[in-house]
KEFI-770345 format. One record per residue: residue in one letter; x, y, z of N, C-alpha, C in turn. Coordinates in steps of 0.001 Angstrom, whole numbers, plus 524288, in hexadecimal, padded with zeros to 5 digits. Each point is the difference from the previous one (the first is absolute). Layout:
KEFI-770345
+------+-------+--------+-------+--------+---------+-------+-------+--------+-------+
! resn ! neast ! nnorth !   nup ! caeast ! canorth !  caup ! ceast ! cnorth !   cup !
+------+-------+--------+-------+--------+---------+-------+-------+--------+-------+
!    A !     X !      Y !     Z !      X !       Y !     Z !     X !      Y !     Z !
...
+------+-------+--------+-------+--------+---------+-------+-------+--------+-------+
***
This chain:
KEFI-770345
+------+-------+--------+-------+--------+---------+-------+-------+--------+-------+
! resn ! neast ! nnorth !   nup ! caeast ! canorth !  caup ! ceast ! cnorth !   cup !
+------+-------+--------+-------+--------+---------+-------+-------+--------+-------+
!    X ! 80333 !  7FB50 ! 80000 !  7FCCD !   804B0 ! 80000 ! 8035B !  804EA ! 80000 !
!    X ! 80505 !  7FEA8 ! 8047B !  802B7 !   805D0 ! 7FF33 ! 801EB !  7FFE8 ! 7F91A !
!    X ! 801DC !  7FCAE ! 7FF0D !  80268 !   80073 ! 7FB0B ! 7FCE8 !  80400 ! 7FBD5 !
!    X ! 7FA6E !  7FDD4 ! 7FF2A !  7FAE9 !   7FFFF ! 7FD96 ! 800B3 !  806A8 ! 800A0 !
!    X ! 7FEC7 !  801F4 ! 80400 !  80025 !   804CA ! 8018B ! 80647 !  8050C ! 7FCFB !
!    X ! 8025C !  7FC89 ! 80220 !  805B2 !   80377 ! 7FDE9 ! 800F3 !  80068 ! 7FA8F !
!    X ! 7FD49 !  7FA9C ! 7FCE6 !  7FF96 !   80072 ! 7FC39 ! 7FAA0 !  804C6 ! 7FC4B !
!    X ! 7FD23 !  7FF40 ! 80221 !  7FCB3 !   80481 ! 7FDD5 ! 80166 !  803B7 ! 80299 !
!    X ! 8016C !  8022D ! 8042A !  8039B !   80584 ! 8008A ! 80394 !  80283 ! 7FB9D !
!    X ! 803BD !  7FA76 ! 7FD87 !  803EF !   80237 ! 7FE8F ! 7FDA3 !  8007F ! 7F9FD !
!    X ! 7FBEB !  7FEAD ! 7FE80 !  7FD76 !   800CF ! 7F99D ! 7FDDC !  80442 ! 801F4 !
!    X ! 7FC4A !  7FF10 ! 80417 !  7FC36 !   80854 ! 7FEC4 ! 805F8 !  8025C ! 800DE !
!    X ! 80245 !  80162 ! 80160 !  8058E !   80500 ! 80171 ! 800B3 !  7FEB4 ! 7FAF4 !
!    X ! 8028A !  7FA28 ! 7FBD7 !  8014B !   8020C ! 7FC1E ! 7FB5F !  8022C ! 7FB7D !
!    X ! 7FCBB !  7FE76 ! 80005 !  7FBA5 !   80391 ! 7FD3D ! 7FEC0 !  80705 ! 80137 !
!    X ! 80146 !  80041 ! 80436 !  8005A !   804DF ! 800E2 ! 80415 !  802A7 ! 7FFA9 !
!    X ! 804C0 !  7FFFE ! 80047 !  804EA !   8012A ! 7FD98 ! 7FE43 !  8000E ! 7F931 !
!    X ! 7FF75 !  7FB33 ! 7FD99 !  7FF07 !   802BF ! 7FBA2 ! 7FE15 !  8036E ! 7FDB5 !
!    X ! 7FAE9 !  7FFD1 ! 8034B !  7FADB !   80437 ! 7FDCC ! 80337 !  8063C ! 803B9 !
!    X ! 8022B !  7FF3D ! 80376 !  8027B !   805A7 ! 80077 ! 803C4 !  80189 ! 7FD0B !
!    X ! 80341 !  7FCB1 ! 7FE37 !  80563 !   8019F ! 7FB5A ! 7FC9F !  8007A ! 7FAE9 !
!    X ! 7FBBC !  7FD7F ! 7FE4B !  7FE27 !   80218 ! 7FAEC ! 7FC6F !  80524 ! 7FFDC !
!    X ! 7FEF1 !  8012F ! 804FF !  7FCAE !   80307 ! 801DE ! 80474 !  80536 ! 7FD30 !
!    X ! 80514 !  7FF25 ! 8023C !  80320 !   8048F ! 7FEE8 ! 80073 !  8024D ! 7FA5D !
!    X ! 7FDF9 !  7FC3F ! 7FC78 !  80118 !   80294 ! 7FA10 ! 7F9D6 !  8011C ! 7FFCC !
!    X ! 7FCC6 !  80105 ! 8026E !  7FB34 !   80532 ! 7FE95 ! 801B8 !  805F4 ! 80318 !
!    X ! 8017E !  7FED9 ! 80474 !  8007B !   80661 ! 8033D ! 80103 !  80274 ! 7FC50 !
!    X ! 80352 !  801A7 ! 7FC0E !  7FEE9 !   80518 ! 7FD63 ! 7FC1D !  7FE41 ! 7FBB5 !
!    X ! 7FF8A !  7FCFE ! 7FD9B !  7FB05 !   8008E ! 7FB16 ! 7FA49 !  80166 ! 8040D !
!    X ! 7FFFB !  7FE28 ! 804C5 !  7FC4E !   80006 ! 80004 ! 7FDE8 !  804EE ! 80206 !
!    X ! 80276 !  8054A ! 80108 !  7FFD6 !   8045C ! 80002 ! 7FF7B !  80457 ! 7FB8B !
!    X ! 803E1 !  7FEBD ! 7FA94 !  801EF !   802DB ! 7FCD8 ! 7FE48 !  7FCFB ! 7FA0B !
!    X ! 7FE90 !  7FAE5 ! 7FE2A !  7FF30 !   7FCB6 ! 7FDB6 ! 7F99D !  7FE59 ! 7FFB7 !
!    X ! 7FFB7 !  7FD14 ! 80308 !  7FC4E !   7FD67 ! 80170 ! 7F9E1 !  80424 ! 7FD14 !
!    X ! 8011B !  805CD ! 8058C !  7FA9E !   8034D ! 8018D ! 7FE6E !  8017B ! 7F8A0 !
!    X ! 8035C !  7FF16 ! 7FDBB !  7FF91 !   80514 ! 7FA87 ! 7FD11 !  7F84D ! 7FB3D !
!    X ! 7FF63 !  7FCD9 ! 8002B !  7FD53 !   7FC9C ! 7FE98 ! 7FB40 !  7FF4D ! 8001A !
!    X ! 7FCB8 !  7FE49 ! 7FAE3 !  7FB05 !   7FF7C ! 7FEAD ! 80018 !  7FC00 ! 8028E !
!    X ! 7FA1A !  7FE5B ! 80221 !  7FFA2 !   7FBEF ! 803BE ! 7FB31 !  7FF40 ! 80008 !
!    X ! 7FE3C !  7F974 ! 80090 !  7FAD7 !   7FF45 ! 7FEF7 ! 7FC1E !  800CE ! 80514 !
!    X ! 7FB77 !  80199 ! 7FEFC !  7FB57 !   801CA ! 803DF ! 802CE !  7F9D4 ! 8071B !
!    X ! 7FF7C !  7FB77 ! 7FD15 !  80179 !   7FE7D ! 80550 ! 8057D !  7FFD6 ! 80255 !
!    X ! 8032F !  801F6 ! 7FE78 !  804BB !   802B2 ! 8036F ! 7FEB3 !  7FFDC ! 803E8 !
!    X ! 8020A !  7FE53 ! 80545 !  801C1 !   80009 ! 8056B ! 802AA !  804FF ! 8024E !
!    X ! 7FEC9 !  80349 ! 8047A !  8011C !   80340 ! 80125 ! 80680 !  7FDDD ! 8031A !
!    X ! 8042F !  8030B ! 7FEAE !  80601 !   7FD18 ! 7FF27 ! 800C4 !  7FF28 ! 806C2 !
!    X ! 7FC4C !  8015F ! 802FA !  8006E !   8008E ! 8079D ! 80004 !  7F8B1 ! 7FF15 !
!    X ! 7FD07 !  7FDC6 ! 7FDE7 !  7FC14 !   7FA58 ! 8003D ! 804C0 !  7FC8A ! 7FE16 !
!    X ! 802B1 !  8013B ! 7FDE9 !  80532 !   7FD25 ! 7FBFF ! 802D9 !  7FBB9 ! 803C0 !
!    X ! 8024F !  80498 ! 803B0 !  803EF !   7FF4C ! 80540 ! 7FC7D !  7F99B ! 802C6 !
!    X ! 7FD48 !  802E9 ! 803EC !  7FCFC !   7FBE6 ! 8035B ! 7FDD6 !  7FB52 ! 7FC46 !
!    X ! 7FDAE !  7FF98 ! 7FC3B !  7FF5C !   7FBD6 ! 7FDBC ! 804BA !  7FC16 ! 7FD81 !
!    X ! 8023B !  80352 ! 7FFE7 !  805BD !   7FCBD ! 7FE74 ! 802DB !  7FC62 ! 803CC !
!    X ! 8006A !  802EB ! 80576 !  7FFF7 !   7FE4D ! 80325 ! 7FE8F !  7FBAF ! 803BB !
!    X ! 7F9B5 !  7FEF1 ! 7FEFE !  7FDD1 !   7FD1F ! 801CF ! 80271 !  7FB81 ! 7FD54 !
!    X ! 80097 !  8003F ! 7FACD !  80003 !   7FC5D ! 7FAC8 ! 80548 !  7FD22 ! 801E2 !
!    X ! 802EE !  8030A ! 800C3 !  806D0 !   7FDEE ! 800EE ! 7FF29 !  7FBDC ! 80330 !
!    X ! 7FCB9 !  801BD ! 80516 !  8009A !   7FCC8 ! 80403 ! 7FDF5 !  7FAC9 ! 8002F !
!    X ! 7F9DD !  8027F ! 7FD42 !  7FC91 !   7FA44 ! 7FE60 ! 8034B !  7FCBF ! 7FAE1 !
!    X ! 80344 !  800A6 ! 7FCFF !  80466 !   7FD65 ! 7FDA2 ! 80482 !  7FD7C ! 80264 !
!    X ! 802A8 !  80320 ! 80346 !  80360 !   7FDAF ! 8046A ! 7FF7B !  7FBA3 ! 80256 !
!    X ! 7F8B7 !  80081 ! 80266 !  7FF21 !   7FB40 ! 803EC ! 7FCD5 !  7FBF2 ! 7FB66 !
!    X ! 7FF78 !  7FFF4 ! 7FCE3 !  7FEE2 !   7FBBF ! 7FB29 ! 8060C !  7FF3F ! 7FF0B !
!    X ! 8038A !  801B5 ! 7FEE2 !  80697 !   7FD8F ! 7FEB4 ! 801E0 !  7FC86 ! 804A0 !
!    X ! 7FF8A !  80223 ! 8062E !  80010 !   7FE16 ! 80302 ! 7FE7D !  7FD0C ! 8019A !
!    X ! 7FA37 !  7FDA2 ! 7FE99 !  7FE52 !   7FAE0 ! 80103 ! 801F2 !  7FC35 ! 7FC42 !
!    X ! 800CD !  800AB ! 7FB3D !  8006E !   7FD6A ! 7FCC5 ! 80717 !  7FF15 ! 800C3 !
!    X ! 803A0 !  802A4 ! 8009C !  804C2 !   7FFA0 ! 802BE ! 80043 !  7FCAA ! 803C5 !
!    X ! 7FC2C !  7FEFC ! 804F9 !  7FF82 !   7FC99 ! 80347 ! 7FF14 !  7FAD7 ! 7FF6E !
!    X ! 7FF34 !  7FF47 ! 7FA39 !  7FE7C !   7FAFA ! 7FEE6 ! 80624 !  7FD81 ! 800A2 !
!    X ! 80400 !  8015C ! 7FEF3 !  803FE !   7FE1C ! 7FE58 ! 8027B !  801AD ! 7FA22 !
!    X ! 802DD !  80226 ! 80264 !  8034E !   800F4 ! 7F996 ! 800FC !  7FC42 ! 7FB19 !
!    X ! 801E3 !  7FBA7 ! 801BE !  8010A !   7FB83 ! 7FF1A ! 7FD34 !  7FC10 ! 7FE05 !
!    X ! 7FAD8 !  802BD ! 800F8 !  7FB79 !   7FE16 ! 7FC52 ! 7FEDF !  80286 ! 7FA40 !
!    X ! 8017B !  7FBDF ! 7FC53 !  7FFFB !   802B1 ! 7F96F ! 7FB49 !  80330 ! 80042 !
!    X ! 7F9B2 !  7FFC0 ! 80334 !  7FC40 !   80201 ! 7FE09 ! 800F7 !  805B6 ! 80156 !
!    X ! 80295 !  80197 ! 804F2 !  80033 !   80362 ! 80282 ! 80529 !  803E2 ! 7FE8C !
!    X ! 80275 !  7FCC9 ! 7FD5B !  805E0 !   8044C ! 7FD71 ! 7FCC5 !  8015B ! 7FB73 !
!    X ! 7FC0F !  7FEAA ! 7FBC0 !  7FE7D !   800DE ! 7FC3D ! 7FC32 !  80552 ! 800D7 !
!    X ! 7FC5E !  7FEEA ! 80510 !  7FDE4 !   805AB ! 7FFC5 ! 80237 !  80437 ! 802D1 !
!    X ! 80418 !  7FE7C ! 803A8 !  802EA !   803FC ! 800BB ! 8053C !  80231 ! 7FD98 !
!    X ! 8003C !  7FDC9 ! 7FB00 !  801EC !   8021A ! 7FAC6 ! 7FD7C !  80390 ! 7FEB9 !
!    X ! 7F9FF !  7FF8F ! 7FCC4 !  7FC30 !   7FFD4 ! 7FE39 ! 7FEC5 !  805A2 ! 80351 !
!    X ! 8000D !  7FF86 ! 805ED !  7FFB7 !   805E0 ! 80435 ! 8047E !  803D9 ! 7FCDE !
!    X ! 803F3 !  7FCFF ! 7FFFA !  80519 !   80497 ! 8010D ! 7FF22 !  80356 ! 7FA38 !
!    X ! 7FE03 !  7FBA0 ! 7FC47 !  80030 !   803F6 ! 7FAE1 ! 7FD2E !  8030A ! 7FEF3 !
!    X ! 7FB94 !  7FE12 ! 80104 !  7FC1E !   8035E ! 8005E ! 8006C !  80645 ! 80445 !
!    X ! 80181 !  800BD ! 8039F !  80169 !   801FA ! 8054E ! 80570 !  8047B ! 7FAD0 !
!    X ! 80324 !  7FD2B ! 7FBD3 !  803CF !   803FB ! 7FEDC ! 7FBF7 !  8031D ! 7FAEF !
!    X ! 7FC98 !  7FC10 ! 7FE40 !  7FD88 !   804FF ! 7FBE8 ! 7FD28 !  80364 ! 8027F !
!    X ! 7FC5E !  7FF01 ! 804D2 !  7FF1E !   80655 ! 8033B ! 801EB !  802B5 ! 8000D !
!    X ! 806DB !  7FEF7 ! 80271 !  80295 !   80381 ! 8018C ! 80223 !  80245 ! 7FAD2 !
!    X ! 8002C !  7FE1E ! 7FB56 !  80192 !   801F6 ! 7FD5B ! 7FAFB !  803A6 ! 7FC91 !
!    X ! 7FC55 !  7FFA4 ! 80060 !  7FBDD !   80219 ! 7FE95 ! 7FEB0 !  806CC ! 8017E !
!    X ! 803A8 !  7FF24 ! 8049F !  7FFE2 !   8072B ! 80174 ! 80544 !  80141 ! 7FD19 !
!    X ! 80277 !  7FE5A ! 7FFB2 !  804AD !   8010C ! 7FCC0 ! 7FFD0 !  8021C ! 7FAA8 !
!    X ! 7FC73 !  7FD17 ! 7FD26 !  7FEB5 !   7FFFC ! 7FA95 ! 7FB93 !  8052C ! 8003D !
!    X ! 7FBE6 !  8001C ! 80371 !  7FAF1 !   80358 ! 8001E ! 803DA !  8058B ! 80220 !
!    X ! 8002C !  801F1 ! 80333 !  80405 !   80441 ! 80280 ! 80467 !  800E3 ! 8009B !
!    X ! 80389 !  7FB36 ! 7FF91 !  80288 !   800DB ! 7FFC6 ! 80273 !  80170 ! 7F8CE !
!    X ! 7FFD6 !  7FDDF ! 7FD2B !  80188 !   80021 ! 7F9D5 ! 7FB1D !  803AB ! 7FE80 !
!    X ! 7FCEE !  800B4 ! 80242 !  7F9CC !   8021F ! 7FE5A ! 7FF71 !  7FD06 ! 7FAFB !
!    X ! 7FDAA !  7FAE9 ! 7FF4D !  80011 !   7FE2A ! 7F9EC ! 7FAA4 !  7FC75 ! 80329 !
!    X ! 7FAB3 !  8018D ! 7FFA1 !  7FB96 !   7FD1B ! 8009E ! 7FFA3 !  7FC7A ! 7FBE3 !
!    X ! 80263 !  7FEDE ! 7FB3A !  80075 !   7FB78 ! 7FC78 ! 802F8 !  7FC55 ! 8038A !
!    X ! 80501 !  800F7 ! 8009D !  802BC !   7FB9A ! 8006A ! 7FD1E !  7FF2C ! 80721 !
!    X ! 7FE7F !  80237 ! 80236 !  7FDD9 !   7FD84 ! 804AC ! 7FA6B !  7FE20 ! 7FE76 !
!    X ! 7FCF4 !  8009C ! 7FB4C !  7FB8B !   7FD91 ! 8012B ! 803E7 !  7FAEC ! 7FE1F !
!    X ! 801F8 !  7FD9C ! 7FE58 !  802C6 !   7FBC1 ! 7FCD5 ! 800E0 !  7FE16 ! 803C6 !
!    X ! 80375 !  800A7 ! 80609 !  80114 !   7FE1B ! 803F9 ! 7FA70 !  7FE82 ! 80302 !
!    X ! 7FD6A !  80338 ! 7FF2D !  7FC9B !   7FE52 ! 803E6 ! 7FCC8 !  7FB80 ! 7FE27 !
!    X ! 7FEAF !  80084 ! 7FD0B !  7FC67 !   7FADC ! 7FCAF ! 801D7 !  7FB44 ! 7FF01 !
!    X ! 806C1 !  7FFCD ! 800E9 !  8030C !   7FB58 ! 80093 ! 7FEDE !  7FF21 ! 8072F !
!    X ! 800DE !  80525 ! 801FE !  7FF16 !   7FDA1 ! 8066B ! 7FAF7 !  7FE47 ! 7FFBC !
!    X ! 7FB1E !  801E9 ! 7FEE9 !  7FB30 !   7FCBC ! 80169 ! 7FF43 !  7F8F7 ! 7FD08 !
!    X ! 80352 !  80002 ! 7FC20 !  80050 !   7FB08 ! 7FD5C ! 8022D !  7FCD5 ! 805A1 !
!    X ! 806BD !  801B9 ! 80136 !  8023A !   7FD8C ! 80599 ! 7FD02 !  7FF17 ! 8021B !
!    X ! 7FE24 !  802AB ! 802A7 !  7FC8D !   800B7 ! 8057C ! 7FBAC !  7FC37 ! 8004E !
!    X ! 7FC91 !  7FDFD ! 7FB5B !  80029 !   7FA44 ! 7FD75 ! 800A7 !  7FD58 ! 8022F !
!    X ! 80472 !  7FEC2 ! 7FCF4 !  802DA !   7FAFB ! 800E2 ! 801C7 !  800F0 ! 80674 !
!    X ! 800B7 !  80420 ! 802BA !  802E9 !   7FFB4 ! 80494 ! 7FC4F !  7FD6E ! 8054F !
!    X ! 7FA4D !  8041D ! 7FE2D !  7FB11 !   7FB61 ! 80248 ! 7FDF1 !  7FBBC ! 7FE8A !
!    X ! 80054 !  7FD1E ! 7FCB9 !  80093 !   7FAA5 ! 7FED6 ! 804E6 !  7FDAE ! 80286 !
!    X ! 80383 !  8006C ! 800DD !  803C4 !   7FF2B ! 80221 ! 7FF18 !  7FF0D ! 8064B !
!    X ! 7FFBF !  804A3 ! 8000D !  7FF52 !   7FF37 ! 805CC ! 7FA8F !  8001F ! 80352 !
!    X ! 7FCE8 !  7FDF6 ! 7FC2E !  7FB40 !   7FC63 ! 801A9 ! 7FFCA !  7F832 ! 8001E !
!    X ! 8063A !  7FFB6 ! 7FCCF !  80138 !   7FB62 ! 80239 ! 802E3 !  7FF08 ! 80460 !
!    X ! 80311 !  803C1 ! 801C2 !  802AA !   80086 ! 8044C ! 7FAC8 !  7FF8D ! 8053B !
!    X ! 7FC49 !  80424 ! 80062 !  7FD6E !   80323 ! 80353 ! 7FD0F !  8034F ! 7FD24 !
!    X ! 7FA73 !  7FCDE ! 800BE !  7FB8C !   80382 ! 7FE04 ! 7FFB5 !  8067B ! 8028E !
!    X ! 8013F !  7FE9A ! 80562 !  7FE2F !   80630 ! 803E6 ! 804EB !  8043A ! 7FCB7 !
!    X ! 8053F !  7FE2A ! 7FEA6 !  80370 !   80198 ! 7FCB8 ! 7FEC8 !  8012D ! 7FA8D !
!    X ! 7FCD7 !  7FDF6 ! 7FDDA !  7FD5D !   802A6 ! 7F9F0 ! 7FB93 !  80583 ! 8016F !
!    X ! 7FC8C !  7FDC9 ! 803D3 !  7FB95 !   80396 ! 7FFFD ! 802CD !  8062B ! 80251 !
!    X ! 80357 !  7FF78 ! 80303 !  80327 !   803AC ! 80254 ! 801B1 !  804CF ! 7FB52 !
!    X ! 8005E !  7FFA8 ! 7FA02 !  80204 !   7FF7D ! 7FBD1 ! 7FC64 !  80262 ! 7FC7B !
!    X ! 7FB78 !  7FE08 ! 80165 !  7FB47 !   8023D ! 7FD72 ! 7FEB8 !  806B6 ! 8011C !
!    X ! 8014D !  802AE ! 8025B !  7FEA2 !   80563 ! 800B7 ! 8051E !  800C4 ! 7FC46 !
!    X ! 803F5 !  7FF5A ! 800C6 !  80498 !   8028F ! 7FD49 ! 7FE2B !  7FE2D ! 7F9D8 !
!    X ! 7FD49 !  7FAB9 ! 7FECF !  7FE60 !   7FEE9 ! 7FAE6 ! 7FB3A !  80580 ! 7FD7B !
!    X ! 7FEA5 !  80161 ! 802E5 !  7F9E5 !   803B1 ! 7FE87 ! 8037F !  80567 ! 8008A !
!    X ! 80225 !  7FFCE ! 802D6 !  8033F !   8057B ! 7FE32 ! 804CA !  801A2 ! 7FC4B !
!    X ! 8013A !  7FB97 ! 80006 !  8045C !   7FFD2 ! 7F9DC ! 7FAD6 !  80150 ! 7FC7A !
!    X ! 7FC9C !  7FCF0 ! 7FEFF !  7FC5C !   8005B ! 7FB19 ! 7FDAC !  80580 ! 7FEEE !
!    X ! 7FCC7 !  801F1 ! 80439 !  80218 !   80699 ! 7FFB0 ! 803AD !  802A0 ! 7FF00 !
!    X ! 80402 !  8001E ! 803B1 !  80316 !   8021D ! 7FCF0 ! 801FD !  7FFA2 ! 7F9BE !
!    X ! 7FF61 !  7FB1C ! 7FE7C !  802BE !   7FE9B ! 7FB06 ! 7FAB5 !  803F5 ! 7FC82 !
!    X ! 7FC1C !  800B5 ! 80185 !  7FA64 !   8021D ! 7FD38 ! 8001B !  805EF ! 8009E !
!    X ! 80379 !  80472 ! 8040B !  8022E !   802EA ! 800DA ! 8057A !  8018E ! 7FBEF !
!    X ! 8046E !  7FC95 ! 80187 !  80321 !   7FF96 ! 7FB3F ! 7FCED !  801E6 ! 7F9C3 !
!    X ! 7FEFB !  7FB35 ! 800A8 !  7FD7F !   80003 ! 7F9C8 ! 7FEE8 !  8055F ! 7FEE6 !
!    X ! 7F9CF !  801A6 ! 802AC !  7FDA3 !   80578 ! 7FE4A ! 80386 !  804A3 ! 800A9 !
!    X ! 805BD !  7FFE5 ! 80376 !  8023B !   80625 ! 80053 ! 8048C !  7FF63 ! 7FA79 !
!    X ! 7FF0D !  7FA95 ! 7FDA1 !  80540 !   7FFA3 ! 7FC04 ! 7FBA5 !  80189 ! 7FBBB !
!    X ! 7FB87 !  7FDBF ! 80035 !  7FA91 !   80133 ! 7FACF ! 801D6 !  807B0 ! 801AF !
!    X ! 7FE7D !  8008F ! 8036B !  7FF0E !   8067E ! 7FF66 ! 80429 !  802C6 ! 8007A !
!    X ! 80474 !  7FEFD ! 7FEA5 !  80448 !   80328 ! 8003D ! 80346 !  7FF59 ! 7FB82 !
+------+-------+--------+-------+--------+---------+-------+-------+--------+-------+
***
């Protein structure tokens, strides 16, 4: 049980480390960049961005973490926590591409490969641990927005 525990500690911290280091390539677009963009009627007010992201990291963390607890060493369980990690670098690279490069093409391109991952990453780790897929499902419904966001600020710009 302690293990179980230390192990999903140490996935939410690294999910959140990421989402704060990718976080760093919007601070200036999202002041100087960002405000001057056509944007579709359901746009999110940018306060809502932060805290939902947040939640997301963590509820990802403790889905990596259970599924980590299975044993590493188990082929089913190195496959979706592959399957995590790659998925987990096209996010992070997704602010990179969106604010940071400002190129809403090449990030809708990332993102629509991450919701493909994200897939396979809950299938994955619904063989590991069902409570570990469903965990997965909010971050699934909000990639899909966003990717529907993407889309419309690359249509209108």
């Amino acid at each position: 049980m302690k293990k179980k525990i230390l192990r999903i500690g140490i996935a939410v911290l690294l999910c959140l480390v990421i989402g704060f280091f990718s976080s760093i390539a919007t601070q200036t677009s999202i002041t100087t960049w960002y405000p001057g963009l056509q944007k579709p009627s359901f746009t999110p007010p940018n306060w809502l961005f932060a805290p939902v992201w947040t939640v997301l990291y963590i509820m990802m963390g403790i889905a990596a973490g259970i599924v980590w607890s299975k044993g590493f060493y188990h082929k089913w369980v190195k496959t979706a926590l592959y399957h995590f990690g790659f998925q987990l670098l096209l996010n992070a690279a997704w602010s990179i591409f969106f604010f940071g490069l400002r190129n809403p093409l090449i990030a809708l391109v990332d993102i629509l490969a991450l919701f493909i991952l994200l897939l396979f990453t809950i299938r994955w780790f619904k063989v590991v641990n069902s409570t570990a897929a469903y965990l997965l499902i909010p971050y699934l419904i909000w990639v899909a927005y966003a990717t529907a966001l993407n889309f419309a600020i690359w249509q209108l710009n």
